[in-house]
C-alpha positions in Angstrom: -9.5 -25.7 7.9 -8.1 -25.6 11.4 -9.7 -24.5 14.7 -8.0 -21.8 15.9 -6.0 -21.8 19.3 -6.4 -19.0 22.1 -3.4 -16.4 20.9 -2.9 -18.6 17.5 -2.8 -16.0 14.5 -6.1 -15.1 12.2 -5.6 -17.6 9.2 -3.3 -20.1 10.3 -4.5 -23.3 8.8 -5.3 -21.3 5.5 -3.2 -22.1 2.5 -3.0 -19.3 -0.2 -0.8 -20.4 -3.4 0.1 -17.0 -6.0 1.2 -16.5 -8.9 2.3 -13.5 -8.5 4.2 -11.0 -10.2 6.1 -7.4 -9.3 3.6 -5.6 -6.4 0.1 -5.6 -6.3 -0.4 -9.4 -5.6 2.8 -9.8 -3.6 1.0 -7.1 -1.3 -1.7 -8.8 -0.2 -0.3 -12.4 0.1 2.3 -11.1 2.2 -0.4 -9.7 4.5 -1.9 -13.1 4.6 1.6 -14.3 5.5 1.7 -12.2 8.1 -1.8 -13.3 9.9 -0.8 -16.7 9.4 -1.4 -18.1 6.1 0.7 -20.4 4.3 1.6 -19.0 1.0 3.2 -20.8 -2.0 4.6 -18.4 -4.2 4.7 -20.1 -7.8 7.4 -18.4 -9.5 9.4 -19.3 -13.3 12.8 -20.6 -13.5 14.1 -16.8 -13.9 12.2 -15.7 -10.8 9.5 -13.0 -10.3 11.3 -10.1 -11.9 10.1 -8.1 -8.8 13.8 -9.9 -7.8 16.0 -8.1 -10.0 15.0 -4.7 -10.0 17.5 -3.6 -7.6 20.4 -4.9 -5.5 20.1 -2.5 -2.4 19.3 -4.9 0.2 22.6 -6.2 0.8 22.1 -7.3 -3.0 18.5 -8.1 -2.8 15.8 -5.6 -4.5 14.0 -3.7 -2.1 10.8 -3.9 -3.9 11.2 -8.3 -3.2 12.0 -7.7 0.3 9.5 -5.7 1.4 6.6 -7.7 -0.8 7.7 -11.3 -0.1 8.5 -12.6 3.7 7.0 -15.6 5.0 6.6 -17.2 1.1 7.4 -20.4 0.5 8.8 -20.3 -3.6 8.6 -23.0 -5.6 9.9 -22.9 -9.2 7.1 -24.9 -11.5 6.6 -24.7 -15.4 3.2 -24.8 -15.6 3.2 -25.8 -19.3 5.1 -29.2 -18.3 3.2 -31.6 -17.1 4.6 -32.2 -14.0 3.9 -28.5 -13.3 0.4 -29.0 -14.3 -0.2 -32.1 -11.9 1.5 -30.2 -9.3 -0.6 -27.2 -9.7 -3.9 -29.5 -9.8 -2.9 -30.8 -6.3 -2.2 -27.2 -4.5 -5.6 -26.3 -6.1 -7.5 -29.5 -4.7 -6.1 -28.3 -0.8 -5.6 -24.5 -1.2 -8.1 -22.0 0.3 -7.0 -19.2 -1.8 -5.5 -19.1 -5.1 -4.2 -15.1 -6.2 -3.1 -14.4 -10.0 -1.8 -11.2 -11.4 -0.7 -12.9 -14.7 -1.6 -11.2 -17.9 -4.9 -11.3 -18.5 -6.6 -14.6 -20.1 -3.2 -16.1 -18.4 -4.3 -18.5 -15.7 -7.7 -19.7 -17.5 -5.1 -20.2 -20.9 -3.1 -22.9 -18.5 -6.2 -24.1 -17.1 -6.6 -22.4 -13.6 -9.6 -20.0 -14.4 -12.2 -19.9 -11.7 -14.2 -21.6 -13.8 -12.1 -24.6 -14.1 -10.8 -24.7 -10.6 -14.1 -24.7 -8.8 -15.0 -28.1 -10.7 -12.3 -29.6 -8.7 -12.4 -27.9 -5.6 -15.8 -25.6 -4.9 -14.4 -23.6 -1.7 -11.7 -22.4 -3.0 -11.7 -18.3 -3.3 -10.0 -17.7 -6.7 -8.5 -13.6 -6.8 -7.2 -12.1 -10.1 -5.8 -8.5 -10.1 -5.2 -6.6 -13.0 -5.0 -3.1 -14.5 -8.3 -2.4 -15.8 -10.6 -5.6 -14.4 -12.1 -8.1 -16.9 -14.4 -7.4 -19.8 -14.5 -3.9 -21.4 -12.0 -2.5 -24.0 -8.5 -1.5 -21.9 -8.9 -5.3 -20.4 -5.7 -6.2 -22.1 -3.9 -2.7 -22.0 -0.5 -3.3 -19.9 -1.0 -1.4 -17.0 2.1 0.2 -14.4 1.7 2.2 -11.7 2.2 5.3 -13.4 -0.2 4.5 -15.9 -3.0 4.0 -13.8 -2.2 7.3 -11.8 -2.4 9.0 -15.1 -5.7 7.1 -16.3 -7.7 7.6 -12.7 -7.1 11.0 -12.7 -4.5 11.4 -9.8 -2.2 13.0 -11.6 -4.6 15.9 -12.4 -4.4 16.6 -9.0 -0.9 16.3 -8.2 2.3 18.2 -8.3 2.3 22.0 -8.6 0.5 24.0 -11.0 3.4 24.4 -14.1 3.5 20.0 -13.8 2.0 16.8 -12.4 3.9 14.9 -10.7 3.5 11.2 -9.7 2.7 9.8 -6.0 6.8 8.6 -5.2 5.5 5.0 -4.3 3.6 2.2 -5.7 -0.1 3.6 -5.1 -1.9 2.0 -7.8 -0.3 -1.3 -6.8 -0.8 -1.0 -3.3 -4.3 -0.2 -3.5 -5.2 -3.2 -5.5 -3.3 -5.3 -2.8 -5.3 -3.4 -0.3 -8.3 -4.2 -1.6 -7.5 -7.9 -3.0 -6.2 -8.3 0.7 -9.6 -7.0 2.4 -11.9 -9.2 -0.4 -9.9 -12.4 0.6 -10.6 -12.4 4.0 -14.8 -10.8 3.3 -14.6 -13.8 1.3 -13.8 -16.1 3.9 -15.8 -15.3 6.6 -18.5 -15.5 3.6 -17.2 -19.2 2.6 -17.5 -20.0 6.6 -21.3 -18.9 6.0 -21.8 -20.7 3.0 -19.1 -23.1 2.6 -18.6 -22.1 -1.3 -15.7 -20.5 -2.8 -16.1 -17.1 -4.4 -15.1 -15.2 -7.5 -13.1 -11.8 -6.8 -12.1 -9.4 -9.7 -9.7 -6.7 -8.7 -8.9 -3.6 -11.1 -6.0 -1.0 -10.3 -7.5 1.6 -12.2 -11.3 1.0 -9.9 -8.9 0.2 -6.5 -6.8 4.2 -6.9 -10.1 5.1 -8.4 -11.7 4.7 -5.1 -9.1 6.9 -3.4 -9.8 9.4 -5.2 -13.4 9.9 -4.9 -13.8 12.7 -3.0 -11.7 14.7 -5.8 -14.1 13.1 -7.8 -17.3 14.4 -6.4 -15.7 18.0 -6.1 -15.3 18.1 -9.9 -18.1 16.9 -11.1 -20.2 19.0 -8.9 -18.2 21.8 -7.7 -17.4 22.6 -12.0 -13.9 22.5 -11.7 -10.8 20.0 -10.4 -8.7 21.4 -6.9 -6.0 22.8 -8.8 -2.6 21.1 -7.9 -1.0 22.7 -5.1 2.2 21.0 -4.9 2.8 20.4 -0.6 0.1 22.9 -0.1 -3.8 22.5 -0.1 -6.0 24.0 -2.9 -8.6 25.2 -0.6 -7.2 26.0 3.1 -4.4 28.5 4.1 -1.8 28.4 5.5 -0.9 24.7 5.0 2.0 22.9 3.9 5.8 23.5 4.4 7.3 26.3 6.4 11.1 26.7 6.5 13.0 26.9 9.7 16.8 27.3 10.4 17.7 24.0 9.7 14.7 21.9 8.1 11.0 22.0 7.3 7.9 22.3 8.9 4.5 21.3 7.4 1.9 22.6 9.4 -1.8 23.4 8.6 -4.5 25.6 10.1 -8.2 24.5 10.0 -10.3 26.9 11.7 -10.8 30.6 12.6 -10.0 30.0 15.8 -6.5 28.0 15.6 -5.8 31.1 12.8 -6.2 33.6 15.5 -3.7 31.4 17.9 -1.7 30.9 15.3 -1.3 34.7 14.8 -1.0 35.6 18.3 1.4 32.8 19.4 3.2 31.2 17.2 4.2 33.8 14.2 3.2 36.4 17.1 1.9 38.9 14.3 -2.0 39.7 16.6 -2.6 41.9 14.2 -2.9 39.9 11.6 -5.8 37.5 12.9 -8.6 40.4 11.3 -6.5 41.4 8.6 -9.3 41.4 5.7 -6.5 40.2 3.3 -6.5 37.0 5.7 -9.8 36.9 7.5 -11.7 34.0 6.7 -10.2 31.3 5.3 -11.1 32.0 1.8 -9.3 35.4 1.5 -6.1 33.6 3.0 -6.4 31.0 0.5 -6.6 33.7 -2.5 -3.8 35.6 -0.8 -1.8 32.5 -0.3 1.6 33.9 -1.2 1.4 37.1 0.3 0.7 34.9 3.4 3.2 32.7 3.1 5.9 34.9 2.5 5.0 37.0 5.5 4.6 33.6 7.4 7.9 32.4 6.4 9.7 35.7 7.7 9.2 34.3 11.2 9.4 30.8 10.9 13.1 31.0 9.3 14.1 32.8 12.6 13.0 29.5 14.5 14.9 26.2 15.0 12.5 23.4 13.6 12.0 22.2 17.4 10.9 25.6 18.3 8.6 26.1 15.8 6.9 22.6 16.3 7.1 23.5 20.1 4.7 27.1 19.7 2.4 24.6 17.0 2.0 22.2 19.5 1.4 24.5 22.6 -1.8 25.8 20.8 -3.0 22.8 19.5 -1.7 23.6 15.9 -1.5 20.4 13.7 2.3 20.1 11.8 5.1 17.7 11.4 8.5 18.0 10.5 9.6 17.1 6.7 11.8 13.8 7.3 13.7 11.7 4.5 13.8 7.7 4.9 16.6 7.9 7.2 14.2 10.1 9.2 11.8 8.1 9.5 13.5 4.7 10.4 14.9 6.9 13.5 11.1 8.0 14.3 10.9 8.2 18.2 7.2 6.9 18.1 8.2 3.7 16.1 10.7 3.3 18.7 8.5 4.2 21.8 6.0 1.4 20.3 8.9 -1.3 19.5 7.7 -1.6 16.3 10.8 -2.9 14.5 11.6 -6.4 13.6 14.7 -8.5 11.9 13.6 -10.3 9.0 15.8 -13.3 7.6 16.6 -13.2 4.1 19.0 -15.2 1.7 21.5 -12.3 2.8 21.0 -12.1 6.4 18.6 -10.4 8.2 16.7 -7.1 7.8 15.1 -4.9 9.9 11.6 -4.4 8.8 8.5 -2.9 10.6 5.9 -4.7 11.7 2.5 -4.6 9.8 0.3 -1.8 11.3 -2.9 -4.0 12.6 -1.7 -4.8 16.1 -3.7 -7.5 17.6 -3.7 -8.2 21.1 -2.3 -10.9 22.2 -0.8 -11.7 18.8 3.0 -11.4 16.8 2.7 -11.4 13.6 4.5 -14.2 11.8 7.1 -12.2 9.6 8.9 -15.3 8.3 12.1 -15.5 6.2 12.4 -13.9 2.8 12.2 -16.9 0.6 15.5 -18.0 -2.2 14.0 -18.7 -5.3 13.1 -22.4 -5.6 14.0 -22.6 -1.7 10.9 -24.7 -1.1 10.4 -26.6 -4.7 11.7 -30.3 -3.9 9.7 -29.8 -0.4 5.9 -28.7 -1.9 6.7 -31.1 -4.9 7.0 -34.0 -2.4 4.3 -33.5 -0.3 1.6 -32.5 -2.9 2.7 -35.8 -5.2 3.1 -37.8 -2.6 -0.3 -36.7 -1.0 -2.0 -37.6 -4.4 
């Protein structure tokens, strides 16, 4: 490992090789990308099908784009045996070696921890899969949706006739979340140490996590929240409002912003000690009288003038904005948070990853071809042993 310079990024000098598959191990090597690390993405001869699912990025999938910048692929079959000698090199100089095969995968080609820590004791060795190792749903194939539905997220959301899924990747991003955060506890731990270490990440325990505090209201409240679609099971009013031309979300959290909100915003004062509405509890179990009564005012208003009497009495809200919205975001603007990103197809604007550190930029390197680096790591590893 390298010294770091004054204003060099976190992990350069760390070398992370994946093999890595769709999202949740894509995530967090491309945050390690990002501070620094050299990643070598191992991929097949068809690819990581995370490559083909779309063709929206000037004909590259959006899911590949977004998970892979700053990779180095190279294309190895690591049944042949110059795959396998290829693969014993990287392990022999990597810091970090992250799987998301099936699992019994990487210890079936010989690159369980197990094996790899005889020939190279530092190295942290990350698998990430559905349900974690050992029990009975080890082997279960496990998608995003599937884990929503197993960690009880789904319970939760949607509206009350249906569940409905979270609209991105949750399950997969949490698990990258958390293999992300246990690489680098791990090294600063090896720093301490000087060993390698053993890291075991489940989806279903990673979204499990995020939904704790739902959790601990069920089991000792007796009863789940019940799903409230854009609303909130216990506080009124909160959710979307409709305006003249849009949507406003806005949510009330106290007695007192209630009382403003009556006076000022929907400028109903006499509904601030209505006993239908007065505390927060009677709101909640009047919610679509209150609503409706709510949303006779608020459709009179432009959605600037709305979020103009929220925001002049401290009222919490946002407006409702589609993707389009939200790339025009002022504050993303305001913070020059954009960057281009070369790709195979030219380069794409992308925003930077949301840990500013002073003094720093992250790396955000090219979108990698498949193969694009193969001849290159193949000659250096070989040539090195």
């Amino acid at each position: 490992m390298t010294t770091s310079e004054p204003n060099s990024l976190p992990l350069d000098g760390i070398t992370v090789v994946s093999m890595e598959q769709a999202v949740a191990a894509p995530f967090a090597t491309r945050q390690l990308a990002d501070l620094g690390a050299r990643v070598i993405k191992i991929e097949r001869a068809e690819g990581d099908f995370a490559r083909n699912y779309d063709e929206t990025v000037n004909g590259m999938a959006s899911y590949f784009v977004w998970l892979n910048r700053g990779k180095e692929s190279v294309v190895l079959d690591l049944k042949s045996e110059q795959g396998k000698e290829v693969m014993r090199e990287l392990m022999k100089e990597a810091d970090v070696l992250v799987q998301n095969l099936a699992p019994g995968a990487a210890e079936r080609l010989g690159l369980g921890a197990e094996a790899l820590h005889e020939i190279n004791p530092q190295l942290i060795h990350v698998s990430i899969s559905g349900y974690g190792m050992g029990g009975s749903y080890t082997k279960r194939k496990a998608y995003d949706l599937l884990i929503q539905c197993e960690s009880g997220l789904l319970s939760v959301t949607g509206t009350p006739e249906a569940p409905a899924k979270v609209g991105v990747s949750v399950a997969d991003i949490s698990a990258g979340m958390y293999a992300y955060s246990g690489i680098l506890a791990a090294l600063i731990q090896r720093g301490k140490t000087g060993k390698g270490q053993v890291l075991d990440i489940s989806m279903l325990e990673s979204l499990g996590e995020w939904v704790q505090q739902t959790y601990f209201f069920a089991e000792y409240g007796g009863k789940a929240p019940r799903r409230a679609g854009a609303s909130h099971a216990s506080i009124a009013p909160y959710g979307p409002f409709q305006t003249l031309e849009g949507t406003v979300f806005l949510g009330i959290q106290n007695e007192r912003e209630w009382q403003l909100f009556c006076d000022q915003v929907i400028e109903r004062p006499d509904m601030a000690q209505d006993p239908r509405f007065t505390p927060n509890a009677r709101r909640v179990e009047n919610r679509e009288e209150l609503d409706d009564i709510i949303a006779k005012t608020t459709s009179t208003l432009s959605t600037e003038e709305l979020q103009d009497r929220l925001d002049a009495v401290g009222i919490a809200n946002a407006q409702l904005r589609d993707m389009h919205g939200f790339s025009a975001h002022p504050q993303l603007a305001e913070r020059n948070r954009w960057r281009d990103v070369e790709t195979p197809a030219g380069p794409v604007r992308s925003m930077m990853p949301p840990a500013t550190l002073q003094g720093t930029e992250p790396a955000m390197k090219p979108v990698p071809a498949l193969g694009e680096h193969t001849d290159a790591v193949i000659k250096e590893f070989l040539r090195e042993a």
